[in-house]
N, C-alpha and C positions, 0 to 999 in steps of 0.2 A: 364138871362133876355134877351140879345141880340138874342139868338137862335132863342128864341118864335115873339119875334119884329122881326126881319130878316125874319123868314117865315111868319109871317104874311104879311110883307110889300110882299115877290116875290111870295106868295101864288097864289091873282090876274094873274099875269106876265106869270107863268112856267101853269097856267088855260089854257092860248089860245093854248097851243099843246094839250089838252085833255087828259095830261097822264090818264094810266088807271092801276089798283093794282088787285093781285090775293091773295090770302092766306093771308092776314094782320091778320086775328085771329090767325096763328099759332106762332106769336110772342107776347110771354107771356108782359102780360098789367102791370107788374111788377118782382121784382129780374133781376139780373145778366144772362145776357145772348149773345154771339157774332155772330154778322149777316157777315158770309162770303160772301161775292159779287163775281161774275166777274167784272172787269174791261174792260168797254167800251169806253167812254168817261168819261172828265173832265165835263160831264153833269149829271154822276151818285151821282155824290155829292148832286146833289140839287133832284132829281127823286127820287130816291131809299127812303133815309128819309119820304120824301113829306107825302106817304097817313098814318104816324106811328103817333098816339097821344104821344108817347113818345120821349124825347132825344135822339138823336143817336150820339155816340163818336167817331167820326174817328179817326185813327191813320193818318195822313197825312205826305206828302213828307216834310224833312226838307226845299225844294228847295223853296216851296210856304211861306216861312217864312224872308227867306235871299233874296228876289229881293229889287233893287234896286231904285232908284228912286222914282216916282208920284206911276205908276204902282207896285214895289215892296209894297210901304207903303200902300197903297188900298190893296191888299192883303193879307200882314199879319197883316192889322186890320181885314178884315174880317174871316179870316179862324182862329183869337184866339177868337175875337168874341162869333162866334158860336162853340166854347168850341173843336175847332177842335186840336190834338198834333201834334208835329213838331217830325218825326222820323227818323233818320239819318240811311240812308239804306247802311251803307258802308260795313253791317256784323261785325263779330267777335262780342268787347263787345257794339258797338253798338248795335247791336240785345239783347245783351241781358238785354241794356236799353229799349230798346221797348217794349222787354216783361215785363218787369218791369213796365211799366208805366201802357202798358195794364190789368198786373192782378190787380192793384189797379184801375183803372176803374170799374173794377168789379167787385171785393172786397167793392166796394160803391154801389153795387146793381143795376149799370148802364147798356145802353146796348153799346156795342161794335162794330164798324163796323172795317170790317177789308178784305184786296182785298190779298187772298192768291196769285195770280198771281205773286202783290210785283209791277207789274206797268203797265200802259196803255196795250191792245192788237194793234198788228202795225196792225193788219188785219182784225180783226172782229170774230177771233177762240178765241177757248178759251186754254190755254197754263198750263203749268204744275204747279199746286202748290207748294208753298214753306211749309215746316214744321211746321213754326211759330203759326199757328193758330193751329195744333196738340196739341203744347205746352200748348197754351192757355189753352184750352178744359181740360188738363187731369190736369195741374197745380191748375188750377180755377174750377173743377167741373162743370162749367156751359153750359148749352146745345149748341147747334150752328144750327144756323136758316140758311139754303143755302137763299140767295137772288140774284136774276138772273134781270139782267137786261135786257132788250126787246127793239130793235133797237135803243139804246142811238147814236153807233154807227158811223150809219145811219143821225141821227142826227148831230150831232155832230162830224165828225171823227178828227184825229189830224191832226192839223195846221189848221183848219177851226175855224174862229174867232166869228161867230155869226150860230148858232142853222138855221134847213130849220124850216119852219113853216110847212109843207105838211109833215112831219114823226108825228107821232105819238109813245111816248115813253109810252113801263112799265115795269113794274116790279113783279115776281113773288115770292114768299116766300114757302118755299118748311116746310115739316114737321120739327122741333127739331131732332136733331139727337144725340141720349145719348151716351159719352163714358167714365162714370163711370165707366165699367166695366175692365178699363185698366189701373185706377189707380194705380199712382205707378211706372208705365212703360216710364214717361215723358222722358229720358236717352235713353231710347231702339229706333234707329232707324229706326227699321222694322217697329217696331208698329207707330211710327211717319207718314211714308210714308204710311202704308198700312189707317190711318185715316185721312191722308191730299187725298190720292187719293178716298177714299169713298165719303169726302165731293165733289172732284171735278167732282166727276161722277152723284151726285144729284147735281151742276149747269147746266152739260149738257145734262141731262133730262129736267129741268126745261126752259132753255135757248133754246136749241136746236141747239147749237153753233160746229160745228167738233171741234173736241179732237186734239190737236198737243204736243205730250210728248218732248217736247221740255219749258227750260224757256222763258220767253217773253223775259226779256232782253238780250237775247241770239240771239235771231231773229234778233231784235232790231239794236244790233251790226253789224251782217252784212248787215242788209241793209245801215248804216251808210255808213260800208265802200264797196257798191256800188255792193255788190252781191243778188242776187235775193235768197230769201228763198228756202234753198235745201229742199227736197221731203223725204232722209236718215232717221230725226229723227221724220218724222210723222207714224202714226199709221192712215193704209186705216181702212175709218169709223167709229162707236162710240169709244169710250174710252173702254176699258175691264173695267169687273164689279171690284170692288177693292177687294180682297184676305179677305176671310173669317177668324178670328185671333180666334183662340179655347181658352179655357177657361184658359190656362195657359198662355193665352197671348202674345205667341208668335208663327209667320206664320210657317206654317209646311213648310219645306225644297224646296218643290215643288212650295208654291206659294208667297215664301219672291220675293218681287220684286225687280229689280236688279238697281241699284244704274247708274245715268249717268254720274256722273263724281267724282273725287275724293274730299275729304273732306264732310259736315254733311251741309247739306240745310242752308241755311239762314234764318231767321226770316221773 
């Protein structure tokens, strides 16, 4: 009940920037379904949902649950509120509570939002997906709607505290993308990667964001400690198309894609 009260009340509010929506029919008006996002800002929270007559479930940062204070208690009332989860991104069996939590989201016929990036872009690119949302897809059957979000950014970047009024945010929803067809294979990480990079390659169609195969949090890191993002793990221009998986399911030898660092993606 909070959700529908809550937009109701910032419905008016988040009006005066004129977001604007693409595709909203191609998210099914009912059943189980997960909307992979980019991550642009902490404004896609409230945009992205906005123009959907349905619930949308985020999986959210643990971090928004544990602040402290006036300000911590203000937001983790609102972000349980509006039916949002607390997900502890620290990997291992963390992850594979989150995936837990999320197929039963969807196992209740809901829709699922979920930002394979795994957290903020420091730059406005769009960064390499993590597997988790692969998982989802082949574990849960349910289709997966790219949703791109459109100068939140701009809007909104990090450390800026109040939204400009003069951007203009939205949001585009690209076609269901079915990976029925890989059933079975949730364990296999070619096929994990070769379906996390398919969906990431219809955000940056849909978005029109450069491709950096690199993680976000990785960037992230070094800018922390005081280095400017090296040029090494970018790909000049789009993203390559993601690797065609044949019907036995697994990428033929030539276009398994090569792994960036040691151990199995994160959730």
């Amino acid at each position: 009940m909070f959700y529908w009260v809550a937009k109701a009340i910032l419905g008016p509010f988040l009006a005066l920037f004129r977001p604007w929506a693409e595709g909203t029919g191609n998210v099914p008006r009912e059943g189980p379904a997960i909307l992979a996002s980019n991550h642009l800002s902490f404004a896609d929270h409230f945009f992205g949902p906005l123009p959907l007559p349905r619930k949308v479930t985020f999986l959210a940062k643990a971090e928004y649950f544990t602040g402290r204070g006036l300000k911590g208690l203000v937001s983790k009332a609102f972000f349980r509120g509006v039916g949002q989860i607390p997900v502890d991104r620290a990997g291992g069996k963390a992850s594979d509570r989150a995936l837990a939590t999320g197929l039963r989201v969807l196992a209740e016929g809901m829709l699922l939002g979920i930002y394979p990036e795994g957290t903020r872009t420091p730059d406005g690119r769009l960064y390499r997906g993590k597997t988790g949302v692969a998982r989802l897809a082949l574990e849960s059957g349910a289709p997966v709607i790219p949703m791109a979000m459109v100068g939140t950014f701009e809007l909104m970047p990090p450390g800026r505290l109040w939204p400009r009024l003069r951007i203009r945010p939205g949001v585009r929803f690209g076609q269901p993308l079915d990976f029925s067809r890989y059933a079975g294979l949730e364990s296999d990480r070619l096929v994990l990667r070769a379906i996390t990079d398919e969906i990431m390659y219809a955000l940056m169609e849909l978005s029109g964001q450069e491709y950096v195969d690199e993680y976000a949090q990785q960037a992230k890191n070094r800018l922390r400690a005081g280095r400017r993002l090296a040029p090494l793990p970018r790909r000049a221009g789009p993203a390559p198309a993601p690797a065609q998986i044949p019907e036995d399911g697994r990428p033929a030898a030539a276009e398994r894609p090569v792994a960036s660092g040691p151990g199995p993606d994160g959730a």
